[in-house]
VOKOLPA-337437 format. One record per residue (C-alpha): residue number from 1; residue in three letters; x, y, z. Coordinates in steps of 0.2 Angstrom, whole numbers, padded with zeros to 4 digits. Layout:
N
<NUM,ALA,<X,Y,Z>>
...
END
This chain:
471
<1,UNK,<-0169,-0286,0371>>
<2,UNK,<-0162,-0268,0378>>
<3,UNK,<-0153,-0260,0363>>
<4,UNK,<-0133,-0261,0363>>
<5,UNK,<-0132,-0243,0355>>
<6,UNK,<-0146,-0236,0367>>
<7,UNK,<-0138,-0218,0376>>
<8,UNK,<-0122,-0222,0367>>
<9,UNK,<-0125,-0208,0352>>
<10,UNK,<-0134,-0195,0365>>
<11,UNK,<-0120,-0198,0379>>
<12,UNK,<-0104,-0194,0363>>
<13,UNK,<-0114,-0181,0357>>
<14,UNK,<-0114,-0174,0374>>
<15,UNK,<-0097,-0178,0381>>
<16,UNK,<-0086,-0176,0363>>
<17,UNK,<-0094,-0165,0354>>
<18,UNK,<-0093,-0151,0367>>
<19,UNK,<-0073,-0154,0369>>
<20,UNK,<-0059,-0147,0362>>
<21,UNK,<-0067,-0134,0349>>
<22,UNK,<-0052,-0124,0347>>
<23,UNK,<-0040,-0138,0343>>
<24,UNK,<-0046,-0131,0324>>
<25,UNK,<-0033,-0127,0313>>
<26,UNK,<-0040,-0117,0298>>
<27,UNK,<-0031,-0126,0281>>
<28,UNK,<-0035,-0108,0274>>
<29,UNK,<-0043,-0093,0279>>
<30,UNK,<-0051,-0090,0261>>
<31,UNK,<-0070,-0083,0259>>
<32,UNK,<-0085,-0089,0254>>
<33,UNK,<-0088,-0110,0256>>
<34,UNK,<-0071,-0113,0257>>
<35,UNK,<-0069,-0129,0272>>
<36,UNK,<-0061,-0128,0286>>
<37,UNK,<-0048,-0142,0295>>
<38,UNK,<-0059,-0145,0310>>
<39,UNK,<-0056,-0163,0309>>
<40,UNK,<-0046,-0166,0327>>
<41,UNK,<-0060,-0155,0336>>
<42,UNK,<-0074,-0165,0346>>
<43,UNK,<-0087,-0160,0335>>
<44,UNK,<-0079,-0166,0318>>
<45,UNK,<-0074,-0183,0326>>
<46,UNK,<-0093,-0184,0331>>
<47,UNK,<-0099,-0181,0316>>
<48,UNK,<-0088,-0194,0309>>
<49,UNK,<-0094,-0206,0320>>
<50,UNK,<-0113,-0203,0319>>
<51,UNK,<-0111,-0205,0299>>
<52,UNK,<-0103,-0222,0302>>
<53,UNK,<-0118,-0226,0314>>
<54,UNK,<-0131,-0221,0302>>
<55,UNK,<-0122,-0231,0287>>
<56,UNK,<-0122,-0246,0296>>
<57,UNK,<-0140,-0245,0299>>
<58,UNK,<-0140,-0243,0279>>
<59,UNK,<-0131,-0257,0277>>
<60,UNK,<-0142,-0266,0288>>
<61,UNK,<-0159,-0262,0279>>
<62,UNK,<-0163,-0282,0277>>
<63,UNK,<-0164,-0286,0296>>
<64,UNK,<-0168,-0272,0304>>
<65,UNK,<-0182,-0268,0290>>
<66,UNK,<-0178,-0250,0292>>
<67,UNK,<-0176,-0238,0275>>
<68,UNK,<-0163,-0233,0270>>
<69,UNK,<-0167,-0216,0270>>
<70,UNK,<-0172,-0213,0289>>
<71,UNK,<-0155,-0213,0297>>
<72,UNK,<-0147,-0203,0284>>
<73,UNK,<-0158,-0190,0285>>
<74,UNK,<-0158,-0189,0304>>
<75,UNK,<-0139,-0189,0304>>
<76,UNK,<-0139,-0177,0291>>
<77,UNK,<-0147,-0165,0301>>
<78,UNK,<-0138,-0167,0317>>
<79,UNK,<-0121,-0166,0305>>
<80,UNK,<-0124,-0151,0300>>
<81,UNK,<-0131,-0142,0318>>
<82,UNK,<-0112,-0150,0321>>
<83,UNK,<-0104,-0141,0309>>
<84,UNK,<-0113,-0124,0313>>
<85,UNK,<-0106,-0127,0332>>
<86,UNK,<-0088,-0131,0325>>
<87,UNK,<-0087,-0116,0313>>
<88,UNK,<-0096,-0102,0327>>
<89,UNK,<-0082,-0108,0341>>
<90,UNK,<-0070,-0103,0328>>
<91,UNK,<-0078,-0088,0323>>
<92,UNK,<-0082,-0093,0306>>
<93,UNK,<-0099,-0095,0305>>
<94,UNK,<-0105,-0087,0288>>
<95,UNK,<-0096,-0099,0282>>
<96,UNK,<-0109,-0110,0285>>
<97,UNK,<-0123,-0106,0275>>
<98,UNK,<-0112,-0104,0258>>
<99,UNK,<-0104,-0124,0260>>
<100,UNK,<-0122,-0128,0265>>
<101,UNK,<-0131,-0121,0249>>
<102,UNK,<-0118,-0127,0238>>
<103,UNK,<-0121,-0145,0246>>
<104,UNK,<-0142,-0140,0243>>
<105,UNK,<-0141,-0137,0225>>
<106,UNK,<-0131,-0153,0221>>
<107,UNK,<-0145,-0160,0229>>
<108,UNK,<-0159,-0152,0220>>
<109,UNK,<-0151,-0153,0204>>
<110,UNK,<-0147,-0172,0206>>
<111,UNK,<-0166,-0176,0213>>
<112,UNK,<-0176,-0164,0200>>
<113,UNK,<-0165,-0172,0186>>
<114,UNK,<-0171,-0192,0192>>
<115,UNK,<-0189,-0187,0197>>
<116,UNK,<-0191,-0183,0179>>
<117,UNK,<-0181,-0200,0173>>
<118,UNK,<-0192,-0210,0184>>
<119,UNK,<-0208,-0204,0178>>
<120,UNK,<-0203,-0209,0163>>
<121,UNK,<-0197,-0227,0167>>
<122,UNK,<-0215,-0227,0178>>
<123,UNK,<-0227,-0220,0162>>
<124,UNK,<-0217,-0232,0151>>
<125,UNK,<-0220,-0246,0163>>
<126,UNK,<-0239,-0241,0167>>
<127,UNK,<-0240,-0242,0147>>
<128,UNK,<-0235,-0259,0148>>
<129,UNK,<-0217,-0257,0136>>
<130,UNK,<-0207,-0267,0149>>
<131,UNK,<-0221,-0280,0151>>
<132,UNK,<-0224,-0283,0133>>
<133,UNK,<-0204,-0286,0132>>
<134,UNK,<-0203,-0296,0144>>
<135,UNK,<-0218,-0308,0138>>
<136,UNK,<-0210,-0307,0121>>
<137,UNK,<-0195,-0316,0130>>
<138,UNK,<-0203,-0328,0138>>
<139,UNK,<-0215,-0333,0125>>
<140,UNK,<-0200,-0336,0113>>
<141,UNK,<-0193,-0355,0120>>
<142,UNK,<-0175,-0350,0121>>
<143,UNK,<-0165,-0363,0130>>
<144,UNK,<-0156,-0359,0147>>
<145,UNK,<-0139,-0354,0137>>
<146,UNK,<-0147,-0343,0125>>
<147,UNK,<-0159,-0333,0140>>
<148,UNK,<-0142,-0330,0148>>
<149,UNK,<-0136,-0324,0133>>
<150,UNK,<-0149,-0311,0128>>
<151,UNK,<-0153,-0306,0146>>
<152,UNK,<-0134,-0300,0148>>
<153,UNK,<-0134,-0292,0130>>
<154,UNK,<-0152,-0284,0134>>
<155,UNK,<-0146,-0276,0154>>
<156,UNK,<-0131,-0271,0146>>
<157,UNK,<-0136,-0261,0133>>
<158,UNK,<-0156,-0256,0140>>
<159,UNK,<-0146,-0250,0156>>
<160,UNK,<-0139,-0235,0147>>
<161,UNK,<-0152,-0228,0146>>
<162,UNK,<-0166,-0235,0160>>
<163,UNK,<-0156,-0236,0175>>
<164,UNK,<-0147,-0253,0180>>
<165,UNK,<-0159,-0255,0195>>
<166,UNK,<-0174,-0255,0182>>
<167,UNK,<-0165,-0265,0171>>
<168,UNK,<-0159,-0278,0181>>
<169,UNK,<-0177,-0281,0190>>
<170,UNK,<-0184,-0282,0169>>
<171,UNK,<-0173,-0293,0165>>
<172,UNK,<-0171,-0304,0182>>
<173,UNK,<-0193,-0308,0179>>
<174,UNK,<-0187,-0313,0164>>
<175,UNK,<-0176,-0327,0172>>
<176,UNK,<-0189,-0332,0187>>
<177,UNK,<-0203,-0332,0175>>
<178,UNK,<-0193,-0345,0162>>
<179,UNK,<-0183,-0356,0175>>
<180,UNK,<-0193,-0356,0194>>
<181,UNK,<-0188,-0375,0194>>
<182,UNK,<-0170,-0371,0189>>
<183,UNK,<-0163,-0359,0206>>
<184,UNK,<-0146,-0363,0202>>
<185,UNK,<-0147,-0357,0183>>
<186,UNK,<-0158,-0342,0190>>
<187,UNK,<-0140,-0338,0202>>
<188,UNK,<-0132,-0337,0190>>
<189,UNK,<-0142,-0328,0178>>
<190,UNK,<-0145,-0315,0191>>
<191,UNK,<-0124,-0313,0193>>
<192,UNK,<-0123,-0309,0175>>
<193,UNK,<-0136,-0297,0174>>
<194,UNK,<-0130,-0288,0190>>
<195,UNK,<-0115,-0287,0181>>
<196,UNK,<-0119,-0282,0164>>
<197,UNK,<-0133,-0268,0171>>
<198,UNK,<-0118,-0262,0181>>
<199,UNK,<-0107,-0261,0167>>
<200,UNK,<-0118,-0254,0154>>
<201,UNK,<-0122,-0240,0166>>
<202,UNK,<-0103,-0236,0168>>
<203,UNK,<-0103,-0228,0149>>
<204,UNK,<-0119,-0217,0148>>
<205,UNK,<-0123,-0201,0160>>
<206,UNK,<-0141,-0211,0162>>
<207,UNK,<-0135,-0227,0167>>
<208,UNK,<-0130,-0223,0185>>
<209,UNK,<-0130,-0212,0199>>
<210,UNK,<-0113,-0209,0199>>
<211,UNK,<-0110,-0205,0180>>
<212,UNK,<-0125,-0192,0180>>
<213,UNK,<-0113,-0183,0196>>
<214,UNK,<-0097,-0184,0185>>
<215,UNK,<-0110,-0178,0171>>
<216,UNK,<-0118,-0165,0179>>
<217,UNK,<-0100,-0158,0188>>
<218,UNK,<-0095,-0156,0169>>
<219,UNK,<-0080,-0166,0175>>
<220,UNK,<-0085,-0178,0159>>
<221,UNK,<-0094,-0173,0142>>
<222,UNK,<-0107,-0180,0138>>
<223,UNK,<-0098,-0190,0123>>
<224,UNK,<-0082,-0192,0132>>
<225,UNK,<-0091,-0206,0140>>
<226,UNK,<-0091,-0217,0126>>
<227,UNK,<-0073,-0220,0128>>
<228,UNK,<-0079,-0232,0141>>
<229,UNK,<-0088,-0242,0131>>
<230,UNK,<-0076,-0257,0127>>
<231,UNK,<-0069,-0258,0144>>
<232,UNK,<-0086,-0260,0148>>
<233,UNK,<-0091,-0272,0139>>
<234,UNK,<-0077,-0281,0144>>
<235,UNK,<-0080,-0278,0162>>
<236,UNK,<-0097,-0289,0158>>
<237,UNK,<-0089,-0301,0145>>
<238,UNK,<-0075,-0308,0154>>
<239,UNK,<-0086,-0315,0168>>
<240,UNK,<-0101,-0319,0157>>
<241,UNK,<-0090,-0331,0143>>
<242,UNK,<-0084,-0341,0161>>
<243,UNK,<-0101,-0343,0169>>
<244,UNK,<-0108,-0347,0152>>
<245,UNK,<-0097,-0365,0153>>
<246,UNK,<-0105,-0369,0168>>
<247,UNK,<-0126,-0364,0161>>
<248,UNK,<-0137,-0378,0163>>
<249,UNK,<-0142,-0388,0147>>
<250,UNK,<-0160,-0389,0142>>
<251,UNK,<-0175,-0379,0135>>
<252,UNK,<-0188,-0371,0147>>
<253,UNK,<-0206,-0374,0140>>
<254,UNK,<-0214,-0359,0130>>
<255,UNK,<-0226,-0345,0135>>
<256,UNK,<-0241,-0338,0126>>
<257,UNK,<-0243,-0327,0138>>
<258,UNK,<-0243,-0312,0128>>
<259,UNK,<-0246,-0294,0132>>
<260,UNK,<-0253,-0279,0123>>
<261,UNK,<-0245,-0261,0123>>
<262,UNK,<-0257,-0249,0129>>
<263,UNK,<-0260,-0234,0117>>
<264,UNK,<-0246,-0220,0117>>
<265,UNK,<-0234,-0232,0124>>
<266,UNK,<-0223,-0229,0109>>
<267,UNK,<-0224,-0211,0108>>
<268,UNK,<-0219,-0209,0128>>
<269,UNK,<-0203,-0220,0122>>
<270,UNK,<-0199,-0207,0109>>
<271,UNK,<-0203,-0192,0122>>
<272,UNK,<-0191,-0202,0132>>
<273,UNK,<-0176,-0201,0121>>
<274,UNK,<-0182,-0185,0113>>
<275,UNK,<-0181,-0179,0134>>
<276,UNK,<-0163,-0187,0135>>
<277,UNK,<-0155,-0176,0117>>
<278,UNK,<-0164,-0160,0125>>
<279,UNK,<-0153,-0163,0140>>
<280,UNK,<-0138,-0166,0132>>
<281,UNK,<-0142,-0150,0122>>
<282,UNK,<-0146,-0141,0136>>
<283,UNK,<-0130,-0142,0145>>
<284,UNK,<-0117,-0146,0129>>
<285,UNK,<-0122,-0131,0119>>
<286,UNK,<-0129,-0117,0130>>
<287,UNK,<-0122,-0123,0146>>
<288,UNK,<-0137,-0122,0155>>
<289,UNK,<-0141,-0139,0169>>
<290,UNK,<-0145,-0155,0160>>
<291,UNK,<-0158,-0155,0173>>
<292,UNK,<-0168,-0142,0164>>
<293,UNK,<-0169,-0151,0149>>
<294,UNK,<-0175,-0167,0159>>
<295,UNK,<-0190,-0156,0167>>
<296,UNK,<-0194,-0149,0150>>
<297,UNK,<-0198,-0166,0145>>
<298,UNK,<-0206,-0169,0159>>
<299,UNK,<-0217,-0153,0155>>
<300,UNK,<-0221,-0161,0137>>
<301,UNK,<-0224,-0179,0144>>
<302,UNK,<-0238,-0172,0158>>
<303,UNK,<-0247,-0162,0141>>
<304,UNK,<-0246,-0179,0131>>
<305,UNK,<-0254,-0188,0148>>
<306,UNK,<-0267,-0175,0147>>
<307,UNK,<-0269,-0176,0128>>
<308,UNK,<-0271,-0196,0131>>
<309,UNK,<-0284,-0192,0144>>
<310,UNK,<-0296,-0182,0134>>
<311,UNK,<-0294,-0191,0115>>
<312,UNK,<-0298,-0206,0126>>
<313,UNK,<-0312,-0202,0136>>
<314,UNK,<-0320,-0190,0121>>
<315,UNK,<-0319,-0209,0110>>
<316,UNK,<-0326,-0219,0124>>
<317,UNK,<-0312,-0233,0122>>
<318,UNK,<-0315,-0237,0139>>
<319,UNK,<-0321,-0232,0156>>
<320,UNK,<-0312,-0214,0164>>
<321,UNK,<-0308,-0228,0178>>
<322,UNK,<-0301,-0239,0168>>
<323,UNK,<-0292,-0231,0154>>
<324,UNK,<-0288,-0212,0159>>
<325,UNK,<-0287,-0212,0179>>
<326,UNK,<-0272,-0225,0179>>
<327,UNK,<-0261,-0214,0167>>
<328,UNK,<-0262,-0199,0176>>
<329,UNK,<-0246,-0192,0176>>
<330,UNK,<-0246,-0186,0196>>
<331,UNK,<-0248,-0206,0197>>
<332,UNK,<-0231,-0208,0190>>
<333,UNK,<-0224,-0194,0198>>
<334,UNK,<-0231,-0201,0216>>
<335,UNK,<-0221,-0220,0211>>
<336,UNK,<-0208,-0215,0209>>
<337,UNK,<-0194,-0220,0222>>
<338,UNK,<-0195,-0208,0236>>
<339,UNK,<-0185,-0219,0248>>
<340,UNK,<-0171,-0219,0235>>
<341,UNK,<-0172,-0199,0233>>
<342,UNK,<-0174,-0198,0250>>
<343,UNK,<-0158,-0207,0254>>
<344,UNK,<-0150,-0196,0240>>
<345,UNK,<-0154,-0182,0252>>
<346,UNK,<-0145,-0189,0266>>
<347,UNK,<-0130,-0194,0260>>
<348,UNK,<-0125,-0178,0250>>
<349,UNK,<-0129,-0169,0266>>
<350,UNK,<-0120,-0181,0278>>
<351,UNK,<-0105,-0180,0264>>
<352,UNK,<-0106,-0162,0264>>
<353,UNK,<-0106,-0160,0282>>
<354,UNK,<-0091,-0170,0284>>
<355,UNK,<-0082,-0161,0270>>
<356,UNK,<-0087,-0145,0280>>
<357,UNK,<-0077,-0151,0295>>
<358,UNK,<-0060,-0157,0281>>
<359,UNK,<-0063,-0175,0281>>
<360,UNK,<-0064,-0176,0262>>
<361,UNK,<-0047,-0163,0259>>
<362,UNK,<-0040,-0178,0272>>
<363,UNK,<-0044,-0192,0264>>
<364,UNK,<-0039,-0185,0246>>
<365,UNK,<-0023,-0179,0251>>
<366,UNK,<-0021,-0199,0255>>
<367,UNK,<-0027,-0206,0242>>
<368,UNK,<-0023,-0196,0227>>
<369,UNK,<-0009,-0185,0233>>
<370,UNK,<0000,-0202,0242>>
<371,UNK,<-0004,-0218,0231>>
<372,UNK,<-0007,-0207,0216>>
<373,UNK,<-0022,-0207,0206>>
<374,UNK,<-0023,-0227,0195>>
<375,UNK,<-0022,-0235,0212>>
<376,UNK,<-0034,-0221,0222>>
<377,UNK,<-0047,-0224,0208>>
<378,UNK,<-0043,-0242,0209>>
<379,UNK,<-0046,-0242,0227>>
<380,UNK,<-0064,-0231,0225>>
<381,UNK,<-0071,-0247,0215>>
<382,UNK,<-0066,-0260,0228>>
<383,UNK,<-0073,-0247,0240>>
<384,UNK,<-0089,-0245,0231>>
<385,UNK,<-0093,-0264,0232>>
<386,UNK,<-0092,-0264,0252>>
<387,UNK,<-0101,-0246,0253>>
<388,UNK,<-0113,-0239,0241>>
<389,UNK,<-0107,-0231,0226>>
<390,UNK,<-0117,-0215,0226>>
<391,UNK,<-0107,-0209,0244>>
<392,UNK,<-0093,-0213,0236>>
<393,UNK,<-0094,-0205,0220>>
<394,UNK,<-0101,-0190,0229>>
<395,UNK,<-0087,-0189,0240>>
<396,UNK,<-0074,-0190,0227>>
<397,UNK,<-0082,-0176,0216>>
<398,UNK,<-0084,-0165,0231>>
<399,UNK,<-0063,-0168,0235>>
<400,UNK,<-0062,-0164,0217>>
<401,UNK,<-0042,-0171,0217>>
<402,UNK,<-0034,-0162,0202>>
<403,UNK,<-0031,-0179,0188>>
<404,UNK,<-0031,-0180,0171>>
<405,UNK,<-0046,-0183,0161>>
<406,UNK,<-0042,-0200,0160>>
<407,UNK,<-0041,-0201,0179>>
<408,UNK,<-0061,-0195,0179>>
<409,UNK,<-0064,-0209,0166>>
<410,UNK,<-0056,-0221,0177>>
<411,UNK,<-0065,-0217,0191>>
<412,UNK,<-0081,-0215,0183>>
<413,UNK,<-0078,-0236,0176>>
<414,UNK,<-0072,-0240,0194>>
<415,UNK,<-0086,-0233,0203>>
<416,UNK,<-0098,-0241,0193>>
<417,UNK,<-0094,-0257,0191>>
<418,UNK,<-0083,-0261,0208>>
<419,UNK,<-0101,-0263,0215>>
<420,UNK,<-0104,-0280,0205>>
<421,UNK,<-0090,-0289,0214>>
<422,UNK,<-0103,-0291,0229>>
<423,UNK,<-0120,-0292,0229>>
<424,UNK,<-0122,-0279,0241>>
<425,UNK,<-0112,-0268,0231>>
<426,UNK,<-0127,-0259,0219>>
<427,UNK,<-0142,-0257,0220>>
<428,UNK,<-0146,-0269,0207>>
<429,UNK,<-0138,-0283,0216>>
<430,UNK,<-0147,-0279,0235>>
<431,UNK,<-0163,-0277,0221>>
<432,UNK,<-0161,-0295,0215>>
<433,UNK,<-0158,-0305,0230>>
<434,UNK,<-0175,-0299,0234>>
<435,UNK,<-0184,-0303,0218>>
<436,UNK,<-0175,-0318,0220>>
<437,UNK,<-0173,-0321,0237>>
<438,UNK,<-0167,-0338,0242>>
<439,UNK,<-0159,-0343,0228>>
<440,UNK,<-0149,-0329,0222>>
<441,UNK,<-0139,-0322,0239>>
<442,UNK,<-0126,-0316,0247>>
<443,UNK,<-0116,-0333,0245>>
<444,UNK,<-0123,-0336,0227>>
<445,UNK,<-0113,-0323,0219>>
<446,UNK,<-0097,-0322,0233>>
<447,UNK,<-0094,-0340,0221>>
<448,UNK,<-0090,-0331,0207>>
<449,UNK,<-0084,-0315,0213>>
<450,UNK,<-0066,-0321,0205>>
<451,UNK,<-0074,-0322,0189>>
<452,UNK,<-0081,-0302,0192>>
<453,UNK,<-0065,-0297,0199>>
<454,UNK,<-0055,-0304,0183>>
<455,UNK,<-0066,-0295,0173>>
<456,UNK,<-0065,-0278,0184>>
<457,UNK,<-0046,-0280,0183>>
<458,UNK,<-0048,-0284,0163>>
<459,UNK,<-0058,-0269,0160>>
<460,UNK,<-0047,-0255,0172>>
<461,UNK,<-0030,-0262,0160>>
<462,UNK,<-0042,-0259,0143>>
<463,UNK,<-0045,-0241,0148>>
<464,UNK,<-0028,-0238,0152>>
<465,UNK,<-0021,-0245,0138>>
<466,UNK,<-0036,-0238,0125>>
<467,UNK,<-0036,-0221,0132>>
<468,UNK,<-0019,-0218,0134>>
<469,UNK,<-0018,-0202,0127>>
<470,UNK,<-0029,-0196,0142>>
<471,UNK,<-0021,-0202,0154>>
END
């Protein structure tokens, strides 16, 4: 079958993005990486255009079994040879370099800073922390009411601190490996803990992409996010208490399938946290990256991995293959989500590019200038459940709209739990539906998307009535 898209970019690059170059009007002429309004020139309408493109073959990852990361990095670049084109016809092309290093260094601060995170969760994991959890779960007997119960409680508060996306896959094996025979109980279990993981990542720096950005930007302290909390757990609560009316009766047979924690497993856990408090020192009392801090644990973690390698193999506990060459660190470091960072790359790039060409200054002046900033923020969460957060989020802190530090709480809460209204909307959900694919989907949780909005709509009037006085 010939390719409706085939020519189609190549012919608009050709024909568009060689028009027009001087219909530029500069918003400014200021120094440094200050953008330029090149949005009504060929090349900026291109660039739009090709961004769109490459986010719908995003978007399209299930069908055309495509990563993620592939179009975005290919639109990245062409963005960017874009915006160089744009700025030399109007003869500012030193701007170039400044907007694009500033975009860079989000970048490398942002990747550095989960590289470390995911060794972690990966050594934890290879440990065997997350299995014995989730054997201890299973092993237990809850009944269907009481596992929807602890899963939500557990994603909501491990999420904090693991991710949502790790969270959400722990918790989610909990559910298939307790109720396989029960898909519509499994639905809905998956609902609540996409939800919950979701909205427990909205009030910690660690729990999500887009609150490490707002973190990281210094727009939000790192204790300023606590003021989240109860909206948060509303955000979860609201929908959990109505789909809990609805659980199936019964009690799924037992488990002794118990496993063991390998040996350091604990003290990796304490590095872990230990890793987190140097970060928030790092950047709370000498003002230095919290990405510093992360790779400083990391440092620590790879001496611990070597200690564990020679105290184990100088007390023959086991075979060097068995024991000591899984838990090298470079291991850990090499599972770790490429594609994700990847992805990361091209976005932050692709947004930066268009910002380059005024298409962020645009879209704020809209936004927060003409609705005003509650119903902008508003606005970003239901964006963020049709279009990935991370874009988004990105894209809003890059705009930098002057609000009140209410308004960056609000829009940090938005951003991360708008996702949940869809399945598609977070990583955790589009994670889920293939862990349990065929029985939680697309359709599945589009049932009780009123439930989730309710919630959403709950949790935006708690922090506007809570936090008040920032506002």
């Amino acid at each position: 079958m010939k390719n409706p898209f085939r020519g189609w970019l190549l012919g608009l690059l050709l024909l568009v993005g060689w028009c027009s170059p001087l219909l530029a009007v500069a918003s400014g002429s200021g120094s440094g990486g200050e953008a330029i309004n090149l949005t009504g020139t060929g090349f900026g309408i291109t660039a739009l255009i090709l961004f769109v493109f490459a986010y719908a073959l995003v978007i399209g990852e299930e069908h055309i079994h495509m990563r993620k990361s592939k179009p975005v990095i290919v639109a990245a670049g062409v963005i960017w040879v874009l915006v160089a084109l744009a700025y030399g016809s109007v003869g500012a092309q030193d701007k170039v370099t400044a907007i694009l290093d500033h975009n860079l260094l989000e970048y490398a601060q942002l990747m550095l800073f989960l590289l470390a995170a995911m060794t972690f969760i990966n050594t934890l994991d290879e440990r065997n922390m997350f299995a014995a959890l989730r054997s201890w779960l299973v092993s237990k007997g809850f009944s269907l009411y009481w596992i929807f119960w602890i899963t939500g409680v557990l994603a909501f508060f491990i999420s904090p601190v693991a991710d949502n996306l790790t969270t959400a896959l722990l918790m989610a094996a909990v559910l298939v490996a307790v109720a396989a025979d029960k898909p519509k109980f499994v639905a809905m279990g998956c609902i609540n803990i996409v939800v919950a993981a979701n909205a427990g990542g909205a009030w910690s720096p660690f729990g999500d992409i887009t609150t490490l950005m707002v973190w990281q930007a210094g727009l939000v302290k790192f204790g300023e996010f606590f003021a989240l909390f109860v909206p948060s757990v509303l955000n979860w609560l609201v929908p959990a208490l109505i789909m809990s009316f609805f659980i199936e009766k019964g009690k799924p047979a037992a488990m002794n399938d118990l496993v063991e924690i390998k040996r350091g497993g604990f003290v990796v856990l304490v590095l872990f946290i230990a890793t987190i408090a140097t970060a928030v020192i790092f950047h709370n009392s000498l003002h230095l990256p919290p990405v510093l801090g992360m790779m400083t644990g990391l440092g620590v973690l790879k001496v611990y991995g070597w200690y564990l390698k020679v105290s184990d193999h100088d007390s023959g506990n086991d075979t060097e293959e068995e024991s000591v060459g899984r838990f090298d660190i470079f291991n850990q470091l090499q599972r770790a989500e490429w594609d994700t960072l990847m992805f990361f790359y091209g976005v932050i790039l692709c947004v930066g590019g268009l910002g380059a060409f005024g298409y962020l200054a645009m879209v704020s002046e809209l936004l927060y200038t003409d609705m005003g900033a509650t119903w902008a923020n508003v606005m970003i969460g239901l964006l963020s459940a049709v279009v990935d957060n991370i874009p988004v989020m990105f894209a809003v802190t890059t705009m930098n709209p002057d609000m009140s530090h209410g308004q960056w709480l609000l829009v940090t809460l938005t951003a991360g739990v708008g996702g949940s209204l869809l399945s598609i909307g977070s990583a955790a959900g589009v994670a889920l539906m293939g862990q349990a694919r065929g029985v939680y989907t697309f359709g599945s949780h589009l049932k009780w998307t009123w439930a989730v909005a309710l919630g959403y709509i709950v949790s935006i009037w708690a922090h506007l009535w809570i936090n008040a006085a920032l506002m």
